[in-house]
C-alpha positions as a Markdown table, in Angstrom:
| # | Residue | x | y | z |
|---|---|---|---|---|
| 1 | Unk | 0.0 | 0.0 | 0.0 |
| 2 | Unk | 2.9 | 2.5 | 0.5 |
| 3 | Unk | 4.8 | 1.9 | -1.9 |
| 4 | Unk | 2.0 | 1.2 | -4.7 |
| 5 | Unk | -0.3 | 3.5 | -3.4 |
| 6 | Unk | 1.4 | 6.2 | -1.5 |
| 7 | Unk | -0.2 | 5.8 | 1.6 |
| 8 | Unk | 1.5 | 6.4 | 4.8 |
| 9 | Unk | 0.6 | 2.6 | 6.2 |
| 10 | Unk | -1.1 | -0.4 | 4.7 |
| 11 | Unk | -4.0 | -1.7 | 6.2 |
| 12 | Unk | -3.1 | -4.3 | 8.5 |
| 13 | Unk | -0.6 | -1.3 | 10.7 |
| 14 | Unk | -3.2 | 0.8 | 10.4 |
| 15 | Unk | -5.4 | -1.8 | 12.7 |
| 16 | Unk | -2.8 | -2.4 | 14.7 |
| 17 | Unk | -2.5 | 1.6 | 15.6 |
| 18 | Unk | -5.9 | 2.1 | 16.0 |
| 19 | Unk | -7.2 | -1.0 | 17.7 |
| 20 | Unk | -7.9 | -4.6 | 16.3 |
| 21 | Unk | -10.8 | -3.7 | 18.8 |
| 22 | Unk | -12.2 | -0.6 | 17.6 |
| 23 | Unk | -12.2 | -2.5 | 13.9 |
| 24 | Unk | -14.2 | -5.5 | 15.8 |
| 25 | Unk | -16.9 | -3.3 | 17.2 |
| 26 | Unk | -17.3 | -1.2 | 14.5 |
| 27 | Unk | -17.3 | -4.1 | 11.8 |
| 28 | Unk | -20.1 | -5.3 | 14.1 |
| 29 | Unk | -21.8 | -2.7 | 14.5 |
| 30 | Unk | -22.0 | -2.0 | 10.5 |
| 31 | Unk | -23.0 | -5.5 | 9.7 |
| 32 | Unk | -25.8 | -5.6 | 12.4 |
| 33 | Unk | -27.2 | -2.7 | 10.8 |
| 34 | Unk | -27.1 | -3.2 | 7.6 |
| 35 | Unk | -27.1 | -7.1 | 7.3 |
| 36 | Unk | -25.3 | -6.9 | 4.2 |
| 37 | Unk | -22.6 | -9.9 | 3.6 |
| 38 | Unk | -20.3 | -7.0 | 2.6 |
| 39 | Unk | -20.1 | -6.0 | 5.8 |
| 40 | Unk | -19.5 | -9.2 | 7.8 |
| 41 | Unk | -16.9 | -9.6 | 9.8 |
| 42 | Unk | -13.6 | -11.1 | 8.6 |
| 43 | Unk | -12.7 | -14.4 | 10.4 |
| 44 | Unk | -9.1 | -12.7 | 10.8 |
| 45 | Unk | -10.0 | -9.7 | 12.2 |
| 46 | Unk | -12.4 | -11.9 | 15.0 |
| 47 | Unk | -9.6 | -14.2 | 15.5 |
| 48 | Unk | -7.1 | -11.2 | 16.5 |
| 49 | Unk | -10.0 | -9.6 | 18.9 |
| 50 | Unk | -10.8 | -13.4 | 20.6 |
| 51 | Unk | -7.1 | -13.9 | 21.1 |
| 52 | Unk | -7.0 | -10.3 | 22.9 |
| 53 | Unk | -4.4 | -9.5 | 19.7 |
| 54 | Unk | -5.6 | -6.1 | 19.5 |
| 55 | Unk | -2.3 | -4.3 | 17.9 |
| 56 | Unk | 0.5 | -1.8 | 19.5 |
| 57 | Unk | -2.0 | -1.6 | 23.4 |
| 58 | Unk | -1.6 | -5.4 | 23.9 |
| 59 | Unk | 2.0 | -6.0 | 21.7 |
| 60 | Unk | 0.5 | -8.1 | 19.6 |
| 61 | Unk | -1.6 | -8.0 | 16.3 |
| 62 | Unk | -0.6 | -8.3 | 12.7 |
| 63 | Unk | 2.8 | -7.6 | 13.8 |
| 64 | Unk | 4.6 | -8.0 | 17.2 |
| 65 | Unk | 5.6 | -4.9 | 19.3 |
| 66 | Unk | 8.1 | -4.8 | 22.1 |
């Protein structure tokens, strides 16, 4: 994504600053309302918010942080 696209981070870091959290709820929270299979829930992004992977606030996520 940076490279190809410019952008300061890809997707995945992006997450991981904000909160693997944050993207759970709010994924939820746009599928309950809307139903559509668009917005379900990716199995990877519930896997990271079961494990308690949430991104830079627990170390863990896409990537590992010391």
């Amino acid at each position: 994504m940076q490279d190809a696209l410019g952008q300061p981070m890809g997707p995945f870091r992006l997450m991981d600053l904000t909160g693997i959290d944050l993207s759970y709820y709010s994924a939820r929270e746009r599928y309950q309302n809307s139903r559509d299979p668009k917005d379900k829930l990716s199995p990877l992004v519930v896997e990271k918010f079961t494990k308690g992977e949430w991104g830079r606030k627990t170390g863990k996520g896409y990537y590992t942080y010391e």
